[in-house]
C-alpha positions as CSV (number, residue, x, y, z in Angstrom):
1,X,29.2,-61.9,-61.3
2,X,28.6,-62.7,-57.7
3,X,30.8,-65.2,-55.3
4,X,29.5,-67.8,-52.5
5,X,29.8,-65.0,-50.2
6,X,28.2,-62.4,-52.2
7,X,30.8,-60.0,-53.3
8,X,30.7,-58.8,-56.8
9,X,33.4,-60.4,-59.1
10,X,34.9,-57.8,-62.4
11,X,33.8,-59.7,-65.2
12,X,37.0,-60.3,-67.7
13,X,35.4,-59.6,-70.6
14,X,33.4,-56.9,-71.3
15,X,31.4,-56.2,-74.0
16,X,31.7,-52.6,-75.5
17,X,30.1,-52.6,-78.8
18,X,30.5,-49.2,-81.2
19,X,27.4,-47.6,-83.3
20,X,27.7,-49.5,-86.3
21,X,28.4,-52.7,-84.4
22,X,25.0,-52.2,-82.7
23,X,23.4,-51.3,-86.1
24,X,24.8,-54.5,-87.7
25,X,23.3,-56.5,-84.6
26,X,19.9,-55.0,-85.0
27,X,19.6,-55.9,-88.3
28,X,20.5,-59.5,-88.1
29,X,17.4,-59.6,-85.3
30,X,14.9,-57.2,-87.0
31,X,15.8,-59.2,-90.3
32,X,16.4,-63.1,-88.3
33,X,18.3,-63.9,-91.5
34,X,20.9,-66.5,-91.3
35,X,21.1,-69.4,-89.1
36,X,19.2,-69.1,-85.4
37,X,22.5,-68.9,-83.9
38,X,23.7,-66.2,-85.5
39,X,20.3,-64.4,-84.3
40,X,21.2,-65.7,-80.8
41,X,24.6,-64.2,-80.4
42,X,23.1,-60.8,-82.0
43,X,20.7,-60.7,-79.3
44,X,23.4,-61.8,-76.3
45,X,25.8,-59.1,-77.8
46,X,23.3,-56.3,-77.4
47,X,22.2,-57.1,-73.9
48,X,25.7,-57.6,-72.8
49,X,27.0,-54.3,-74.3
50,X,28.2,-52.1,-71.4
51,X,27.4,-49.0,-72.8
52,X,23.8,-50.5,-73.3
53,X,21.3,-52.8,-71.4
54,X,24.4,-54.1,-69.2
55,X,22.3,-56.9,-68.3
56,X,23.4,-60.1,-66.2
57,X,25.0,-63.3,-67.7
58,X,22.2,-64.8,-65.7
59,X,19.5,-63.0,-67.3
60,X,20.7,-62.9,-70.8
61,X,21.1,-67.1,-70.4
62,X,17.3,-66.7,-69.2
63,X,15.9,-64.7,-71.6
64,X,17.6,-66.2,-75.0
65,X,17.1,-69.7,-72.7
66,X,21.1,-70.6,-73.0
67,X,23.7,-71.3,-70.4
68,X,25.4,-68.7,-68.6
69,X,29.0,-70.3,-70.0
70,X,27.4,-69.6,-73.6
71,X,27.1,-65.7,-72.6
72,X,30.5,-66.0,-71.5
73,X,31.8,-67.9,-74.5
74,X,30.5,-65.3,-76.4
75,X,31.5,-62.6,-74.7
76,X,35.1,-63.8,-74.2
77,X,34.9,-64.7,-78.4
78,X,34.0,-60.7,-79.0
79,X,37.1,-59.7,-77.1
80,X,39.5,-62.0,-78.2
81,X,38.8,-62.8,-81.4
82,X,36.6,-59.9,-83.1
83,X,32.9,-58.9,-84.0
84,X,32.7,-61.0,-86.7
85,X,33.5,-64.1,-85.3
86,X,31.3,-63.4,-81.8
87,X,28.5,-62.6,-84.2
88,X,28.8,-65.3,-86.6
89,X,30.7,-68.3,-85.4
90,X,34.4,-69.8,-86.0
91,X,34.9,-71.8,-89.4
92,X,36.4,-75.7,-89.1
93,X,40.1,-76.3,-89.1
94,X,39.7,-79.3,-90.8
95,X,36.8,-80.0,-93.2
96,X,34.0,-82.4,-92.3
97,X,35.5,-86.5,-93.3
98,X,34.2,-87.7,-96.2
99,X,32.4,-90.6,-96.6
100,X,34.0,-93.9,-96.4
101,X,31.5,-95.9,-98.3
102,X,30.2,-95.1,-101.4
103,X,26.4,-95.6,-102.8
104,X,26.9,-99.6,-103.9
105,X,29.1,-100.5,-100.3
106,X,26.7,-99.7,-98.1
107,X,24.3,-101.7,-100.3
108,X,26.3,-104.5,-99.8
109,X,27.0,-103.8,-95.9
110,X,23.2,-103.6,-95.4
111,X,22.6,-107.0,-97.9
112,X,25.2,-108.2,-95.3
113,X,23.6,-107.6,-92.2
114,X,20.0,-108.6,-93.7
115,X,21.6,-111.7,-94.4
116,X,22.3,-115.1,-92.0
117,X,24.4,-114.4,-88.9
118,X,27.8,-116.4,-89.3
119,X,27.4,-120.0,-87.7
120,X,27.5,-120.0,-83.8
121,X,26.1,-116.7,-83.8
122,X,22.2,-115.4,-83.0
123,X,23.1,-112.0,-84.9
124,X,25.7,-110.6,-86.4
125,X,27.7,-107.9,-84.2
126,X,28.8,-104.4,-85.7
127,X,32.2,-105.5,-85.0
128,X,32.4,-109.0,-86.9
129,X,30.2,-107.1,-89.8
130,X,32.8,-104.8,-90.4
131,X,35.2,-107.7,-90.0
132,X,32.9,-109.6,-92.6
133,X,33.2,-106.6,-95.0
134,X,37.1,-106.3,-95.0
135,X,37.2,-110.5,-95.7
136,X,34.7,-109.9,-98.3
137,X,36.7,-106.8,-99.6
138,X,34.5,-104.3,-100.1
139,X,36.4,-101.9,-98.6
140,X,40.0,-102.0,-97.2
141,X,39.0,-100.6,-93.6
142,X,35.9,-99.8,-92.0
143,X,35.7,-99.3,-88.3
144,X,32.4,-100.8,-86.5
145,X,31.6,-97.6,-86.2
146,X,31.4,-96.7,-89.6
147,X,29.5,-99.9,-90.2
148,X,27.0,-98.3,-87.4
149,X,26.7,-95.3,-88.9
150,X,25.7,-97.1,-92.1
151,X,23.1,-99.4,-90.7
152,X,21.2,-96.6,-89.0
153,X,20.9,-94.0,-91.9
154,X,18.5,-97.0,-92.9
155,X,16.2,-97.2,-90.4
């Protein structure tokens, strides 16, 4: 890595990959099975291995067009945290939410919003329809947000 002033910089991280690692990452490219990412970081890997291309963050981030803070992300990942989750990603702490509204609520959100704005009003805001739809008790909660959420899956 290269300063303002032009001096080289010792990268942190380096990327030293063993035979069978490299033979893993080949694979995944000659194969591109699994999700594009995962092809992605097999291809970063291999051009960032010391013993091997030793290319540039630079040029890796132009070649697999990504940032140069991805190259490093990955190659930090490799070093702290292992092959397997450089090559293939972290899992989620927590799992995704699940949904707040079932099948017949957001029926009734949508029937709502089709519906006549309250008096006073031109249209109904996402905030007084999910203020609407607690009064109505549909639901207990919902957030405008959710209510957002909702109104756009529909188009």
């Amino acid at each position: 890595m290269a300063t303002k002033e032009g001096a080289v910089m010792e990268k942190k991280y380096i990327v030293r990959l063993n035979a069978a690692e490299r033979e893993i990452l080949r694979g995944v490219i000659k194969k591109l099975r699994g999700p594009s990412g995962k092809v992605r970081r097999a291809h970063i890997l291999l051009k960032a291995d010391a013993d091997g291309p030793h290319w540039t963050d630079k040029r890796i981030a132009e070649a697999f067009a990504c940032r140069t803070q991805t190259v490093e992300n990955i190659r930090r990942r490799l070093v702290t945290e292992g092959f397997e989750v450089a090559l293939c990603g972290q899992r989620r702490e927590t799992p995704p939410r699940q949904k707040i509204l079932d099948g017949k609520q957001e029926a009734q959100v949508i029937a709502l919003r089709l519906g006549k704005p309250p008096r006073g009003f031109a249209n109904c805001s996402l905030r007084l329809l999910a203020q609407k739809v607690v009064e109505l008790e549909i639901v207990d909660a919902v957030s405008h947000e959710t209510v957002r959420q909702t109104l756009k899956k529909t188009g």
